[in-house]
Structures are given as structure tokens and as C-alpha cells.
ROZAMI-272798 format. One record per residue (C-alpha): residue in one letter; residue number from 1; x, y, z. Coordinates in nm, 2 decimals. Layout:
REM residues N
 aa   i     c1     c2     c3
  a NUM      X      Y      Z
...
***
This chain:
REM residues 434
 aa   i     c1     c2     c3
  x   1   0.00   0.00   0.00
  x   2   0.12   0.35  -0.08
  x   3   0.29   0.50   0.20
  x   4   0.18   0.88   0.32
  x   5  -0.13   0.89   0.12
  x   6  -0.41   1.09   0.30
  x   7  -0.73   1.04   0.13
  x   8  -1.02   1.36   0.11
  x   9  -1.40   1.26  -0.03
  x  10  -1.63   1.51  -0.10
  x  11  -1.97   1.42  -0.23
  x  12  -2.24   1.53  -0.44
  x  13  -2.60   1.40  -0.46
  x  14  -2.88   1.17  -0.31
  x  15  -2.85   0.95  -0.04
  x  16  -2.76   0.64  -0.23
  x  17  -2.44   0.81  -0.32
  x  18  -2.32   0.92   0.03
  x  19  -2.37   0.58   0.11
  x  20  -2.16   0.50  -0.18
  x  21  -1.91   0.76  -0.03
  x  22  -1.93   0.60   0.33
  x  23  -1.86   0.26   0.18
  x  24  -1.54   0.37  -0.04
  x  25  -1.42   0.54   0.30
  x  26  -1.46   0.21   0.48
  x  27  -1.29   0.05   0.24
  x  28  -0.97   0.28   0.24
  x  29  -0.96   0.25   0.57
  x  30  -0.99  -0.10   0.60
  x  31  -0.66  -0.12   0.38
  x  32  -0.48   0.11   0.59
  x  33  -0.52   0.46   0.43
  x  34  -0.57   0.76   0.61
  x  35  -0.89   0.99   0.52
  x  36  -0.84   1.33   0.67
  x  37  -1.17   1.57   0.68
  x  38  -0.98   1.89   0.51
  x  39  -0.85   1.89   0.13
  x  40  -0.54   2.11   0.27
  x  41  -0.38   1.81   0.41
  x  42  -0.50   1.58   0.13
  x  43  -0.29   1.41  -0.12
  x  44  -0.62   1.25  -0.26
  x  45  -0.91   1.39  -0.34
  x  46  -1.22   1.16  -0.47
  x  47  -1.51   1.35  -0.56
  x  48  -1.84   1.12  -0.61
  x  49  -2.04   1.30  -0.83
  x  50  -2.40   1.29  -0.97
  x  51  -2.58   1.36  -1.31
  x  52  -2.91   1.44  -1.22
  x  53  -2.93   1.80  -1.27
  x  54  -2.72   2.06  -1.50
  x  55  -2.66   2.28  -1.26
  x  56  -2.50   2.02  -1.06
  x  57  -2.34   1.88  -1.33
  x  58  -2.23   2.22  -1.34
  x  59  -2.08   2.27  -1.02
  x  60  -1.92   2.04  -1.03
  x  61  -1.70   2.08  -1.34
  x  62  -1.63   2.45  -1.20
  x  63  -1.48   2.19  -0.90
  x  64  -1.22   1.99  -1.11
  x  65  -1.16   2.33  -1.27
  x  66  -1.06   2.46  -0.93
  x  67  -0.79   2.16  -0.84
  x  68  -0.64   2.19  -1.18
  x  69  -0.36   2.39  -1.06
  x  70  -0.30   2.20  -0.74
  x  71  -0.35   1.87  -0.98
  x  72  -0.05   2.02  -1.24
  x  73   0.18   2.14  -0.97
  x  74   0.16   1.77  -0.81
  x  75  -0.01   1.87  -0.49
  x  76  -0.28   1.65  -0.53
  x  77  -0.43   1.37  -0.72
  x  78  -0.81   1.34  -0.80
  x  79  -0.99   1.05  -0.83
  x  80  -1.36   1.09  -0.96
  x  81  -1.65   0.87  -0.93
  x  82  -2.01   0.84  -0.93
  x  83  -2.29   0.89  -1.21
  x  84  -2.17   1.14  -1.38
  x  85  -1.86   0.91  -1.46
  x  86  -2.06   0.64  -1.58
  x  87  -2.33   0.89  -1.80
  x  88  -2.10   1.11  -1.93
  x  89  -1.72   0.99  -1.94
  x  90  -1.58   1.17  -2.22
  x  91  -1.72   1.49  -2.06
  x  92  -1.55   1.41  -1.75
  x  93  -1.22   1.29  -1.92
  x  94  -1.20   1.61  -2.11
  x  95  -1.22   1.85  -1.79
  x  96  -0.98   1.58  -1.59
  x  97  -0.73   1.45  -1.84
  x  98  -0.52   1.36  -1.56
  x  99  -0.78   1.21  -1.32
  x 100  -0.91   0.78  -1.23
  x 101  -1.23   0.74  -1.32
  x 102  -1.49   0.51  -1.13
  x 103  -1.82   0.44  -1.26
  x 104  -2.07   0.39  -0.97
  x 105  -2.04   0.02  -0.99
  x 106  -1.67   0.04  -0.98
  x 107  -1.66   0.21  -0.62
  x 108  -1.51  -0.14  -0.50
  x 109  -1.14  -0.04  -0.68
  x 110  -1.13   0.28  -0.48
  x 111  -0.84   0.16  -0.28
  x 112  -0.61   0.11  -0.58
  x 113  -0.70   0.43  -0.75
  x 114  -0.59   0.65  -0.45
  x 115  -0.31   0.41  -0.39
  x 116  -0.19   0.38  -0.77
  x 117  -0.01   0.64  -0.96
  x 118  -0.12   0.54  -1.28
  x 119  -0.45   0.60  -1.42
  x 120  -0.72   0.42  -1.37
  x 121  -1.05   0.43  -1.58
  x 122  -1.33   0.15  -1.51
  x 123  -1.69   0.32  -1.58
  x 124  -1.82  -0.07  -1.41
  x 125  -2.03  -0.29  -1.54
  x 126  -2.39  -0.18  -1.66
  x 127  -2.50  -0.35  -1.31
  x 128  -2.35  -0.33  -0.99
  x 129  -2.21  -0.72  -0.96
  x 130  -2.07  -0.72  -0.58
  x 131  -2.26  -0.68  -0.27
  x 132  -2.09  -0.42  -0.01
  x 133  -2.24  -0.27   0.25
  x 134  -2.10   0.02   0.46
  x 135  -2.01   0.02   0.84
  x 136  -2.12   0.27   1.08
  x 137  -1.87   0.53   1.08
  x 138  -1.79   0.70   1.41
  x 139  -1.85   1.05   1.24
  x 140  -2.17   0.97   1.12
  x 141  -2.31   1.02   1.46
  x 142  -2.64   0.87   1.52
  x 143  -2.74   0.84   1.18
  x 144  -2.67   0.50   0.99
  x 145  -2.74   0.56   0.60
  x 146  -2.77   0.19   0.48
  x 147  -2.86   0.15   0.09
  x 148  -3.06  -0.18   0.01
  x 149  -3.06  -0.18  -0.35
  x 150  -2.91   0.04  -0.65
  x 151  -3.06   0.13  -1.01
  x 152  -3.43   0.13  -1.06
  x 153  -3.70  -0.05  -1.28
  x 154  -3.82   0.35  -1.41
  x 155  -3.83   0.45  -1.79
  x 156  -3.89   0.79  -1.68
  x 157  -3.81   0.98  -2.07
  x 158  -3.65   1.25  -1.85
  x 159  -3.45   1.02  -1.63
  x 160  -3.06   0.94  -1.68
  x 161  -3.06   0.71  -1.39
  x 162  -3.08   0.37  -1.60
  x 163  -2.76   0.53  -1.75
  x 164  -2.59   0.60  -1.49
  x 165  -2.69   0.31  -1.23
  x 166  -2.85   0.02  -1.46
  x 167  -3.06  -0.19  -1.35
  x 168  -3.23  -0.31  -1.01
  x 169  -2.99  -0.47  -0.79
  x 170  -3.16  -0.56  -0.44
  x 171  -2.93  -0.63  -0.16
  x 172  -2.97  -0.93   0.05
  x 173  -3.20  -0.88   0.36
  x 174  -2.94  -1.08   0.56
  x 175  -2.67  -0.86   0.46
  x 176  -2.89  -0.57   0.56
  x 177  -3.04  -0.69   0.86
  x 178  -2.65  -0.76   0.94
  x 179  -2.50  -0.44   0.95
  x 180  -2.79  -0.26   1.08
  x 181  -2.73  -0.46   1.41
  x 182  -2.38  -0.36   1.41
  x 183  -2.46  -0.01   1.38
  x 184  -2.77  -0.02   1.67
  x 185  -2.48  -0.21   1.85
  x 186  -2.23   0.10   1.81
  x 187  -2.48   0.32   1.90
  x 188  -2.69   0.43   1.61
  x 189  -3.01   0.58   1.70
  x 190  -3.18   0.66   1.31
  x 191  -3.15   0.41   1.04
  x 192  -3.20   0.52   0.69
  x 193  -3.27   0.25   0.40
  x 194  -3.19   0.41   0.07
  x 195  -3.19   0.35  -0.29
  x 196  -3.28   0.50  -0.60
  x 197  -3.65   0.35  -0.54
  x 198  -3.68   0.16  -0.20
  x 199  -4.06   0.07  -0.33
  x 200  -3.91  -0.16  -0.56
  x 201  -3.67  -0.31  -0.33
  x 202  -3.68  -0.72  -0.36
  x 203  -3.91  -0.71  -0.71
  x 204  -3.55  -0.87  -0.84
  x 205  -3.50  -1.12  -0.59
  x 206  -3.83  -1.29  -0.43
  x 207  -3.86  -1.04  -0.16
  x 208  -4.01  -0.71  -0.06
  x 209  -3.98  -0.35   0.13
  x 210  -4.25  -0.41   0.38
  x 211  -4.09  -0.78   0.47
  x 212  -3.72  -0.56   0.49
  x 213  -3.87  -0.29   0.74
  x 214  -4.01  -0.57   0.95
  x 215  -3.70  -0.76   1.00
  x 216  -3.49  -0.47   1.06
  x 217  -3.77  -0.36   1.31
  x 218  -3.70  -0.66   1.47
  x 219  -3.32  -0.59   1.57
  x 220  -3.30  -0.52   1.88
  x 221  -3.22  -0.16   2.05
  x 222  -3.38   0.18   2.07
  x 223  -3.36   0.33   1.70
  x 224  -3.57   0.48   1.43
  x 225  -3.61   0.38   1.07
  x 226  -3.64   0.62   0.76
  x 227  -3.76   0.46   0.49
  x 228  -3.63   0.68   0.14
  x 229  -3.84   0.75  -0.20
  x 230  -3.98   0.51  -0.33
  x 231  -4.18   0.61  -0.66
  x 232  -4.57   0.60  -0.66
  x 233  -4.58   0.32  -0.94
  x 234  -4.38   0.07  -0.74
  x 235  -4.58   0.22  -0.38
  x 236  -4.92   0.10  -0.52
  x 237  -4.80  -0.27  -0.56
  x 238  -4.69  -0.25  -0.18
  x 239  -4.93  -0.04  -0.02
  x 240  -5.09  -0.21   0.21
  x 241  -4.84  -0.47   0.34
  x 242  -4.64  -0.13   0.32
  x 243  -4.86   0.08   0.58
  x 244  -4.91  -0.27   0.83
  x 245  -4.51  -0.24   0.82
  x 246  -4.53   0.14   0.93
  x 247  -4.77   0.05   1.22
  x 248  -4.39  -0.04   1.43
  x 249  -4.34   0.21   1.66
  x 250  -3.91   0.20   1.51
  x 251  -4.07   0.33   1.15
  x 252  -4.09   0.71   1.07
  x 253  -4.45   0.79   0.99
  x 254  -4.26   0.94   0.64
  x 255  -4.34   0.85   0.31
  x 256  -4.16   1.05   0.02
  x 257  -4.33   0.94  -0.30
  x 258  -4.26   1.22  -0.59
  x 259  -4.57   1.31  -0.79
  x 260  -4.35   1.52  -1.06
  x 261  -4.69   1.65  -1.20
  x 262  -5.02   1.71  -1.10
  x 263  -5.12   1.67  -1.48
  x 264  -5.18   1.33  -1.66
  x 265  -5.09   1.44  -1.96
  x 266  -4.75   1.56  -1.85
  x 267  -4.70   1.20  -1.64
  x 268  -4.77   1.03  -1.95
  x 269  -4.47   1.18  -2.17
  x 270  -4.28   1.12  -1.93
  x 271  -4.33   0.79  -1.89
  x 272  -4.41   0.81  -1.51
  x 273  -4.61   0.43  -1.51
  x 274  -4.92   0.61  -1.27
  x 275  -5.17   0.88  -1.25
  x 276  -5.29   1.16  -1.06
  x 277  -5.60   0.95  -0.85
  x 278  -5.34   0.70  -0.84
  x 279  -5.08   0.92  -0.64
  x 280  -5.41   1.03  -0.46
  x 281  -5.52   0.72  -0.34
  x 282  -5.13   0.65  -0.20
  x 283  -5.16   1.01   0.02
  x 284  -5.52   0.94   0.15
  x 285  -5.43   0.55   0.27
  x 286  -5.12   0.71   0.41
  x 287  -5.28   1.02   0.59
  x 288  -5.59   0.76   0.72
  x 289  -5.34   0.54   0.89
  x 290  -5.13   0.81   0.99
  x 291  -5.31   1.10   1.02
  x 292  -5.00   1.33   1.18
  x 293  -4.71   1.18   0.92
  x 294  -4.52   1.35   0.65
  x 295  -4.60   1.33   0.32
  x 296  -4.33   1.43   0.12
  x 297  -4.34   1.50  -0.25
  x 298  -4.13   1.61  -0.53
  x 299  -4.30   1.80  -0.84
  x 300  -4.09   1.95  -1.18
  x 301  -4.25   2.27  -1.33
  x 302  -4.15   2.31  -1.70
  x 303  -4.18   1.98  -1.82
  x 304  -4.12   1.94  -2.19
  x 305  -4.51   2.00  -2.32
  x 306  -4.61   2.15  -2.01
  x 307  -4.90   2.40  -2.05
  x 308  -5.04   2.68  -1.83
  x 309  -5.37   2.43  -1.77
  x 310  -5.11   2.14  -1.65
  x 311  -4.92   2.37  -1.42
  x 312  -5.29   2.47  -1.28
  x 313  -5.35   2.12  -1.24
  x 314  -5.03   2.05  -1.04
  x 315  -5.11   2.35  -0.83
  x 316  -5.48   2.21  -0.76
  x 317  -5.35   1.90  -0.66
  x 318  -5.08   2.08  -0.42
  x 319  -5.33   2.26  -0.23
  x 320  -5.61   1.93  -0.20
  x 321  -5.37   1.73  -0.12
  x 322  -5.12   1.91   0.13
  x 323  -4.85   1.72   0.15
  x 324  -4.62   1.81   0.43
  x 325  -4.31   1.90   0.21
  x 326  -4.23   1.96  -0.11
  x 327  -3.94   2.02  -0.31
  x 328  -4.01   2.21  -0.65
  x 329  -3.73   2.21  -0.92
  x 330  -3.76   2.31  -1.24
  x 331  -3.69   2.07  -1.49
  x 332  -3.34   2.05  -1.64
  x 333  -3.30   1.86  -1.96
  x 334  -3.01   1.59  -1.97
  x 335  -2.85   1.52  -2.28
  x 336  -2.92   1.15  -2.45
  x 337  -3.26   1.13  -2.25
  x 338  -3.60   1.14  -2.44
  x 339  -3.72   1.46  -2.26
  x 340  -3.42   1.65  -2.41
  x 341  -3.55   1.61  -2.76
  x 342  -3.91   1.74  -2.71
  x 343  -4.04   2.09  -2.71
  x 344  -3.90   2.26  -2.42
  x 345  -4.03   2.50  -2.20
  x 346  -3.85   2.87  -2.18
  x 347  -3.68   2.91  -1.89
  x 348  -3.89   3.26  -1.80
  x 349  -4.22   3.05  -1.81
  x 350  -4.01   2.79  -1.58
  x 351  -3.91   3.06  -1.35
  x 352  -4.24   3.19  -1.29
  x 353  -4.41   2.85  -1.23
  x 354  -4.15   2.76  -0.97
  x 355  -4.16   3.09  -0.78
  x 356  -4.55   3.05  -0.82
  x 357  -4.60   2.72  -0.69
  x 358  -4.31   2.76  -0.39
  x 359  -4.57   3.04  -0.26
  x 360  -4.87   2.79  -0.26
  x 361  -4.61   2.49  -0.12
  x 362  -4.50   2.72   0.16
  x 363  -4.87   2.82   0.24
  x 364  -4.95   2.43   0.25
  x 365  -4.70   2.31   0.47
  x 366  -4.69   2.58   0.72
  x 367  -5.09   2.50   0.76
  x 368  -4.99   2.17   0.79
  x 369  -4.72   2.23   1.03
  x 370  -4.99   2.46   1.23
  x 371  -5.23   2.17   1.30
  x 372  -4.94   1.99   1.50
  x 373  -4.95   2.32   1.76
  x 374  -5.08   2.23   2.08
  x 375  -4.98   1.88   2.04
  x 376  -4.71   1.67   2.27
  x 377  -4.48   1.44   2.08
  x 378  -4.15   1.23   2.14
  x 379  -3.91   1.38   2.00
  x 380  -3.56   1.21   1.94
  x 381  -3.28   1.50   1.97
  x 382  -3.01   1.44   1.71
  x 383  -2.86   1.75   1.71
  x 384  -2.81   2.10   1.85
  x 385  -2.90   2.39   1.57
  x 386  -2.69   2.74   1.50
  x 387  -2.86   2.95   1.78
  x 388  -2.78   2.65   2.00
  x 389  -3.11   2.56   2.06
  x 390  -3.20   2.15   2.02
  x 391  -3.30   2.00   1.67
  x 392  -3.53   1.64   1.63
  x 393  -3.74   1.44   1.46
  x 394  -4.07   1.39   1.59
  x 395  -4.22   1.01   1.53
  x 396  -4.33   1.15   1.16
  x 397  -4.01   1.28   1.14
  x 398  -4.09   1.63   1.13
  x 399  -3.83   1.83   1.20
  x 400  -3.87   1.97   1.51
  x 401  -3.69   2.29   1.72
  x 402  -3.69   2.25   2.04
  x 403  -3.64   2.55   2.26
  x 404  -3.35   2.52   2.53
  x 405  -3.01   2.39   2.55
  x 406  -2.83   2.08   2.69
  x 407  -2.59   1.86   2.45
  x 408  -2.63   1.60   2.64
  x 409  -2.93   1.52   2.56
  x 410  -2.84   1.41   2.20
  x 411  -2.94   1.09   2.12
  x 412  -3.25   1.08   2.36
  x 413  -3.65   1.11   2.32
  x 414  -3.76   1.33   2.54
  x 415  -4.13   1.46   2.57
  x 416  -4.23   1.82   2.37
  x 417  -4.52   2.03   2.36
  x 418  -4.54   2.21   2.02
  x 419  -4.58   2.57   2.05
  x 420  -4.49   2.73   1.72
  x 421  -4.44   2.65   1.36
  x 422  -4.28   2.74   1.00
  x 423  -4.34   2.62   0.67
  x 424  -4.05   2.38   0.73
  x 425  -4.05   2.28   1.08
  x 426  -4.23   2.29   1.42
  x 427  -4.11   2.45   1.74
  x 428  -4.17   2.34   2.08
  x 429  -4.08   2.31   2.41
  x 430  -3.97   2.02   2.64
  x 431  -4.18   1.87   2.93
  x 432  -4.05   1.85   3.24
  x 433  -4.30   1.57   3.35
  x 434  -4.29   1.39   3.04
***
């Protein structure tokens, strides 16, 4: 192993890839490498990128542009993984001449890229072949980010996911269950199961999300469970077996399913597999079981043959259905997807509909966050926020402030009666009786 190599990772995008991240860190440590937490004492930097979004994509080619100087004098080596690797290589190559490439199902040769002084390139195979799960790392804190499966089973036209990740690869649910006990064993207190489309976890392999939760439910030890997106197509198959698995007291009353569009006609070119009622029907069986969880959503504006009527229509659904937060982006076309090649929408018109609709989210979920006023809740403390007051997640996980100080109490539940609230989190204050 290279001797004096100190290793610096710095990450961009979803979940699934700072799990990626974590894993390559446990792996270069495992071997015996140092990773150090500024790029000022770095000899290595690996930067795991994504290719979701231009701007992004963006950001993070201003990035390499930054290091070339440091790369050229031989201060530094860069290694870069990730999607953007495996969906656009030549891109990356051209801005990074000088840099290993690792697609996103190449992670596993991490330790030979920062070791090696030669260039590596291996975009990985179209899917991800070996099974590697990451450890709790001691910086992580309380939080254990666990993926369960990578790629998806979407044609979404807009999408460059299938590119980038391939296809559905679930994880065992013995290798899950596995490392999930480790991590409740070193103190982990919120366990979040990730991937690309956790709704469609096990379709590949003769098993399910809602058999999953329940098994890691089962581990023994004080912890919560965050379940991640999983898209309304895939949540309709599950639904039921999917809200019996929510009743555990472990489970976040969360469920983040992205609409995209409150327009049919806008779902179908893109190829979204479900409707409007059908999205519908998944918030009402959700909100009857679970009348105080979050319902989070994620809607584009500016779709490619979005009209004004279609943007109403996403905005009608919005307010009827009040989910308890949104994100709104404006669509950003991605070169080789089908989206890219239809009639786009100018970027004014996009503009306006995102600043438009943001008003009538924020509305929504501060109403939303209202109705939780007055009530008391068990809050788990996982942090303390920048005026030093205390930060949690309620058993919906919504993010709550609580009022007071007292580090020590990260890591515990403790009783709160909620006084206040913003669009994007509740405010309360602890009991002293419980």
C-alpha cells in the first residue's frame, strides 16, 4: 500500500451516493489509508459526483476546474466517481485528463486508485455485480445511511438514472439486517434504508420493502427507521403490506413518493407508469393510517409539453392534497434522454411557475405544520441547531426545534409540547414531567 497517502472525499448528490461515499471510506480505511476531513492536508481527493441535474453537473466541473492547478503542480491527485462518470465519461475525461475514473459500480477499486499512480479508468459494469455494504462510521453520529438496493426499474423519458446506475440490484436482507445490528450495537439511533426507489426493493430477488422494514424492526435496541423514495408506481403494488409495516413504533410515519406533475398528460410523456388519483389514493391510505405523518413529495415545473392548464393542475392538486413538504425544481434537460428532444419549455415561463408554486407549497406546509400546535410528541434529539437551541425528529419525522439547550441530551426522546411553527419545521418546548 502506498505509504503517506491521505485520502479527502467530498460528495455530491442523493443518499444512495453518500452511502456509496461512506462505503469507499470504509474500504480505504480497511486497507490502511488515512482519510483526513480537510482537502489542505490531502494528497487524494475523490469527488463522487451525480448527473441528475445541469446545474450540478455544473458545479461540479467548475470543482475539477478549481484543483487543476493543485492537480499540475503535483499537490494533489483526484480521483472521480459516481454517475456522472458512468453517463458522461468523455465529458469528465476532457475537464480531468489527468484524473481515475470510477463508474458507480466500480466504487469497489477505490483503494487502488488513490493508492496507484497510474491512471485508472473503469466506468463498471452496466449493473453493480458485488454486494458491499457500509459500516457505521464514528462521524456519522447517530445516523446509519444503509442502501438496500441500487438502479431502478423506471423509464422515466427525463431520467438518466438507467444510464448511470443500470438496472435493479436488491441487496440481500441478511446482509442488511447484518449491518444494521452492528450499527444499533455502536450506537446508532436513526436508520435510513436508501436507494434509487426503495418501493421496488426485492421485485428482483423474491422479496419485498415491507418484509425488509419488518426484519430490521425486529433488531433489537432503541432506533428509528427512515424509509427513502420510493416512486408511486412501485408504492401501489406495496401499499398495504407497506402501511401494516409502518404501524412499528421503530418506523418514521414518512413516506416520500414524488408526484412530478399534477397533470396526466405531463405523467404520461414522461413515462411516469401512474396517475394523478393513483398518487391520490397512495396520500389518502397514508394520511388515514397516519393522520400526523409527513408526506413528502417532489413535483418538476416546466416539463417538456407542459402548459399553463397542466401547471394549474399540479397546483390544484398541491393545495387538495397538502403534503407536508415539497421540493419544486424546475426541470433541467439531460443530454441522450428522451425529454431532451421534445419541445422545451422557456426558462422565464419555468421561472415563474417555480416561484409561483413555492408560494402555494409554503402556504400548504406551514398549515400543515400549524395543525401539529398544541400537540405533545416524542421527539428524538439528534442535534443541536446554529442558535444552539435543540433539533429532532418527531415520530413523523418532522423536523422539530426545540427551545433550550443541553448537548447532552443528544441521542435521547424526550417529551415536547409544540408551540410554534414554520413552513419547514415545528417549534416546541420540552416537558419537564414527560
Amino acid at each position: 500500500m502506498a505509504s503517506g497517502v491521505r485520502v479527502y472525499f467530498e460528495t455530491y448528490g442523493c443518499w444512495l451516493n453518500k452511502a456509496d461515499t461512506a462505503l469507499m471510506i470504509d474500504l480505504v480505511k480497511q486497507a490502511g489509508v488515512q482519510v483526513v476531513d480537510s482537502i489542505n492536508t490531502a494528497t487524494v481527493m475523490v469527488i463522487n459526483t451525480c448527473a441528475v441535474r445541469s446545474e450540478t453537473e455544473l458545479r461540479i466541473l467548475q470543482r475539477i476546474k478549481q484543483l487543476e492547478s493543485a492537480v499540475k503542480k503535483g499537490l494533489l491527485r483526484l480521483v472521480i466517481t459516481g454517475c456522472l462518470v458512468s453517463y458522461r465519461p468523455g465529458l469528465v475525461s476532457l475537464q480531468a485528463p489527468y484524473a481515475s475514473l470510477l463508474g458507480p459500480n466500480a466504487i469497489n477499486r477505490v483503494v487502488e486508485a488513490v493508492s496507484s499512480r497510474d491512471r485508472i479508468i473503469d466506468l463498471g459494469p452496466e449493473r453493480r455485480t458485488y454486494i458491499r455494504i457500509p459500516r457505521l462510521l464514528l462521524n456519522h453520529g447517530l445516523r446509519y445511511v444503509v442502501p438496500i438496493a441500487v438502479g431502478c426499474l423506471g423509464k422515466c423519458s427525463y431520467c438518466v438514472m438507467p444510464m448511470s446506475r443500470g438496472p435493479l440490484r436488491s441487496y440481500p436482507q441478511e446482509e442488511v439486517v447484518k449491518h444494521v445490528e452492528y450499527a444499533t450495537r455502536a450506537g446508532a439511533k436513526e436508520v435510513y434504508l436508501v436507494a434509487q426507489d426503495a418501493g421496488v426493493y426485492g421485485f428482483d430477488i423474491g422479496s419485498s420493502l415491507p418484509s425488509l422494514i419488518k426484519r430490521v424492526c425486529n433488531i433489537d435496541g432503541e432506533f428509528k427507521v427512515r424509509v427513502g423514495m420510493m416512486e408511486p408506481s412501485a408504492t401501489l403494488k406495496i401499499l398495504d403490506a407497506l402501511l401494516d409495516a409502518y404501524e412499528d413504533a421503530k418506523v418514521y410515519k414518512f413516506l416520500h413518493c414524488p408526484v412530478q406533475s399534477g397533470s396526466d398528460k405531463v405523467l404520461r410523456a414522461m413515462n411516469r407508469g401512474y396517475t394523478v388519483n393513483d398518487f391520490k389514493a397512495i396520500a389518502s391510505a397514508f394520511r388515514e393510517r397516519f393522520p400526523r405523518g409527513v408526506l413528502a413529495t417532489d413535483v418538476m415545473v416546466g416539463l417538456p409539453g407542459e402548459e399553463n392548464v397542466d401547471f394549474q393542475d399540479t397546483c390544484n392538486l398541491i393545495r387538495s392534497v397538502k403534503p407536508d413538504k415539497v421540493h419544486v425544481a424546475r426541470f433541467s434537460p439531460r443530454p441522450l434522454t428522451l425529454a431532451a428532444k421534445m419541445v422545451q419549455v422557456p426558462e422565464p415561463v419555468k421561472k415563474a411557475r417555480s416561484k409561483m408554486l413555492t408560494a402555494i407549497v409554503n402556504e400548504v406546509t406551514l398549515q400543515r405544520n400549524r395543525e401539529m400546535v398544541g400537540l405533545k410528541e416524542d421527539v428524538l434529539i439528534t442535534g443541536v441547531g446554529v442558535k444552539g437551541n435543540l433539533t429532532g425528529r418527531a415520530p413523523s419525522y418532522r423536523f422539530t426545534v426545540v427551545r433550550g439547550k443541553g448537548e447532552n441530551l443528544v441521542g435521547l426522546s424526550i417529551n415536547v409540547l409544540i408551540k410554534d411553527a414554520s413552513p419547514y419545521y415545528v417549534i416546541g418546548e420540552p416537558l419537564s414531567n414527560g
